[in-house]
C-alpha positions as CSV (number, residue, x, y, z in Angstrom):
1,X,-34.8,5.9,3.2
2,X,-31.4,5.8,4.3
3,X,-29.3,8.7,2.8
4,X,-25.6,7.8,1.7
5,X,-23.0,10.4,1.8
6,X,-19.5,9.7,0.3
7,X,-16.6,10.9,2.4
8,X,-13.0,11.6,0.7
9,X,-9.6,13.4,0.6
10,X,-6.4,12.8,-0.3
11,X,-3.6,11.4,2.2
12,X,-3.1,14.1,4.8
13,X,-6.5,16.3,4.1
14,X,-7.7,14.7,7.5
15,X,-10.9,12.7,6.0
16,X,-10.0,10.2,9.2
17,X,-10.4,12.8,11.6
18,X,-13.9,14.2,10.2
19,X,-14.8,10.7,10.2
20,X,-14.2,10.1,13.9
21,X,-16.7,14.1,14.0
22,X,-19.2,11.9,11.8
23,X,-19.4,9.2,14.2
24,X,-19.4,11.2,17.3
25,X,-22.5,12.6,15.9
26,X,-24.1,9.4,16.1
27,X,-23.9,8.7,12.0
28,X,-22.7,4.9,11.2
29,X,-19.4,5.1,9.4
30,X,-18.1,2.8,7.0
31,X,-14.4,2.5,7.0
32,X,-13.5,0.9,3.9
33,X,-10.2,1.2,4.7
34,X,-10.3,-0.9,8.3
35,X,-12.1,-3.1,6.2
36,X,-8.8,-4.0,3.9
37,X,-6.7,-4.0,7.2
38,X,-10.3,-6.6,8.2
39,X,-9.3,-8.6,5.3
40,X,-5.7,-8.5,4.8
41,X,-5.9,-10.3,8.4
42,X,-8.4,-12.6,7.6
43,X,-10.1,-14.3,3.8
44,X,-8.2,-11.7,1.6
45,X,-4.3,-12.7,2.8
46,X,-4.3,-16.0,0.9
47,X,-5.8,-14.5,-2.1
48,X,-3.2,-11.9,-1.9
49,X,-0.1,-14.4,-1.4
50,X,-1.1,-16.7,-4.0
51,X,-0.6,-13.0,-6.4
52,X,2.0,-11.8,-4.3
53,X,4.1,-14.3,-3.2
54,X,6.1,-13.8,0.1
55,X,3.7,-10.7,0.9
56,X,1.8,-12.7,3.7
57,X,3.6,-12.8,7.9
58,X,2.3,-15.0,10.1
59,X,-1.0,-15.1,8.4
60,X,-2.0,-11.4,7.2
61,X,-0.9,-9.1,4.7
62,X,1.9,-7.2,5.1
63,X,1.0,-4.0,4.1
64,X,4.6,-2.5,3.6
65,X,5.5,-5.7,1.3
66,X,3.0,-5.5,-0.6
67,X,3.1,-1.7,-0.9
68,X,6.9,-2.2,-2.6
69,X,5.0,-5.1,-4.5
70,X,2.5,-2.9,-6.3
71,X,3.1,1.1,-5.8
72,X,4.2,2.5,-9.6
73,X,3.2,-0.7,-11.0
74,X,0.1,-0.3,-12.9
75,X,-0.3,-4.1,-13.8
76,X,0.1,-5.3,-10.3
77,X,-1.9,-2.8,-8.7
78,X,-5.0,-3.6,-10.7
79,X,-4.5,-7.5,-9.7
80,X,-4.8,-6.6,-6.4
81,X,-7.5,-4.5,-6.8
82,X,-9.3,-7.2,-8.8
83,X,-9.0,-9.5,-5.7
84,X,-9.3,-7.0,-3.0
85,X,-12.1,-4.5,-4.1
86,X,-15.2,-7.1,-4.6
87,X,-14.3,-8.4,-1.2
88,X,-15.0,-4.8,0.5
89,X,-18.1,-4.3,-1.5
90,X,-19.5,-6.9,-0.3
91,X,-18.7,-5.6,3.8
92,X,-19.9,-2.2,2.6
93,X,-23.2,-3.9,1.1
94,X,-23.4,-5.4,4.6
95,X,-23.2,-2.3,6.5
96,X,-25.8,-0.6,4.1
97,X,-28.0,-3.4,4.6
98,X,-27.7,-3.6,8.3
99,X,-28.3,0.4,8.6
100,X,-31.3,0.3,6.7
101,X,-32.7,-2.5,8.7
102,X,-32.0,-0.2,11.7
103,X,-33.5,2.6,10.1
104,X,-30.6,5.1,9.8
105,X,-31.5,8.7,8.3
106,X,-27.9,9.0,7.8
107,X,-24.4,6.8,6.8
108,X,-21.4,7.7,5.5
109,X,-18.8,5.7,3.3
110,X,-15.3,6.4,4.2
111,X,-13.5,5.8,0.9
112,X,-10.4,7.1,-0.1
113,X,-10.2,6.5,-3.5
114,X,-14.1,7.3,-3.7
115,X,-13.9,9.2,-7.2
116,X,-11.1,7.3,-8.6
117,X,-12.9,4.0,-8.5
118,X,-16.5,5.7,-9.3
119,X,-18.0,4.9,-5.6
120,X,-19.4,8.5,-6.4
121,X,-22.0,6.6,-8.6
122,X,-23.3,5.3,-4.6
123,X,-23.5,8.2,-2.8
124,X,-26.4,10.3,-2.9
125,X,-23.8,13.0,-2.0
126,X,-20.2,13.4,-1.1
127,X,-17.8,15.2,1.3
128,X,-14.3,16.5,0.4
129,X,-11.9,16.5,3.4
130,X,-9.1,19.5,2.0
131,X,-6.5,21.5,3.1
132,X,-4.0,24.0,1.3
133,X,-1.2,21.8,-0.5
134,X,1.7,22.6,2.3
135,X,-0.3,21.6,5.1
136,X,-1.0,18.4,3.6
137,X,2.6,17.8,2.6
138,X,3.9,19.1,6.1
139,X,1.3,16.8,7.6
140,X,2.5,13.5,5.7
141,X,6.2,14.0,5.7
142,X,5.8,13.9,9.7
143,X,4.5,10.3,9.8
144,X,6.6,7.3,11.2
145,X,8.1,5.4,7.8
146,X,6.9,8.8,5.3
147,X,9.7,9.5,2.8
148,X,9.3,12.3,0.0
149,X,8.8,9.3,-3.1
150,X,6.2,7.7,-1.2
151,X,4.4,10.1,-0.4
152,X,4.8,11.6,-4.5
153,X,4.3,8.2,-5.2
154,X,1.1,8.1,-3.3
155,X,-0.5,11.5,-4.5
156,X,0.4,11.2,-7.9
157,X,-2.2,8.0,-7.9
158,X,-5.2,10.6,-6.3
159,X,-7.0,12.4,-8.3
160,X,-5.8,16.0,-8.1
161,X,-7.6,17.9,-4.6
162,X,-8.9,21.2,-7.0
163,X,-11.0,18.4,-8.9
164,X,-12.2,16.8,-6.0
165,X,-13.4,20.1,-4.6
166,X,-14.8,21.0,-7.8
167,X,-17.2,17.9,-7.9
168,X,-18.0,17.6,-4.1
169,X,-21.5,18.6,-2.7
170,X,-19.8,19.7,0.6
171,X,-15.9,20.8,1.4
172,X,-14.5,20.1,5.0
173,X,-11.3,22.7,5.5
174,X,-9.4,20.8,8.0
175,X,-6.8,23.4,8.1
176,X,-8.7,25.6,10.3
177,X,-8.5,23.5,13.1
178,X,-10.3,20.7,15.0
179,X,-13.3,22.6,16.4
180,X,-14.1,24.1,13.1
181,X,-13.4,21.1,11.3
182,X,-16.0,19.1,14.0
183,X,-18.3,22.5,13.3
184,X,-18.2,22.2,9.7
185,X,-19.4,18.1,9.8
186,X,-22.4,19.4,12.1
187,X,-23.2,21.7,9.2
188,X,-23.3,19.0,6.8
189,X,-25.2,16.8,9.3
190,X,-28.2,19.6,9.3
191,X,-28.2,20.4,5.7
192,X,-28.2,16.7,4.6
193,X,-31.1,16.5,7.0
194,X,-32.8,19.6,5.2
195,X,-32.6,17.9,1.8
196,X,-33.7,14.4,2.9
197,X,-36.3,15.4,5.1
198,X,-35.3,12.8,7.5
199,X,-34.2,13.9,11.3
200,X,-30.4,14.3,11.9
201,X,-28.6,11.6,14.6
C-alpha cells in the first residue's frame, strides 16, 4: 500500500523547496503545478484560448495573460478551472498508478491549493509548508514581476496559513532555515513510515 501525503503552503511558505527535500529523500513527487505549466504547453493551450482568447503565444499559454484574464474574477477563474483541473487529475491519477505499480511506500502530491479544492479528501495525510507572515511577504515582494496587488491578490484567494496549520498532520517551519527545514521533512519521512508500517525511501 502506497501511502499519500498532501503537501501545501501558501505563495512564499517555501512548499517548493521542501518538495525538492522530499525528493532528495528518494520519495516520488507530484508536481501539480509543472503539470499545468506540462499542459499549458501542450493539450490544455487550445482549450484555454478557445475561453480566453488571445491568451495563447506561439502555441502555449501565457501565463501572465491569462493571469490578468482571470485574477479577481470569480466567473472566469472557475472556467478555467473547469478546463484545466480534470486535465491534472488525470496526470496525478497517472503518477499514483505508476507508483503503486513500482511499489512505493511513500508519494507526495505537491498541490498548492490542496485544501481549497478538497485534494485533502486524497491524502492519507498532509504537510503544511509555513513561515511567520513577514517572512512570507518579504520573500514574495523580492520576486522578478511581484507587485504588492498581486501578491494581495494572490493570498487573499488561499485559505488563511493559521487554518491550514490548524488542519495539517505535520507543519514544515521553513523560516528556520534550509538544514532544519530538509531535517524537519526527514522527520516526517520516519513518522509516516511508523504509522504505515512500510520502510521509508
Amino acid at each position: 500500500m502506497t501511502f499519500v501525503l498532501g503537501l501545501t503552503g501558501s505563495i512564499g511558505m517555501g512548499k517548493s523547496t521542501s518538495a525538492g527535500f522530499f525528493r532528495k529523500a528518494g520519495v516520488p513527487v507530484y508536481d501539480s503545478d509543472a503539470a499545468v505549466h506540462a499542459l499549458y504547453a501542450g493539450r490544455a493551450a487550445p482549450l484555454v484560448e478557445a475561453a480566453f482568447p488571445g491568451v495563447v503565444v506561439d502555441g502555449a499559454v501565457d501565463r501572465q495573460r491569462l493571469g490578468e484574464r482571470v485574477l479577481g474574477d470569480g466567473q472566469a477563474l472557475a472556467r478555467l478551472e473547469a478546463i484545466v483541473h480534470p486535465l491534472v487529475r488525470e496526470e496525478e491519477k497517472a503518477f499514483l498508478d505508476e507508483a503503486r505499480r513500482n511499489g512505493a511506500p511513500l508519494v507526495v502530491l505537491d498541490i498548492p491549493l490542496l485544501f481549497e479544492t478538497g485534494a485533502e479528501a486524497r491524502c492519507d495525510a498532509v504537510v503544511v509548508v509555513s513561515a511567520p507572515a513577514e517572512v512570507q511577504r518579504a520573500r514574495v515582494l523580492a520576486r522578478p514581476g511581484m507587485t504588492v496587488e498581486r501578491f494581495e491578490r494572490i493570498h487573499v484567494k488561499q485559505l488563511p496559513d493559521a487554518e491550514k496549520r490548524r488542519r495539517a498532520d505535520f507543519v514544515v517551519d521553513s523560516s528556520k532555515g534550509l538544514d532544519e527545514a530538509e531535517a524537519q521533512v526527514r522527520d516526517i519521512i520516519a513518522a509516516v513510515a511508523g504509522r504505515s508500517g512500510r520502510a521509508a525511501p
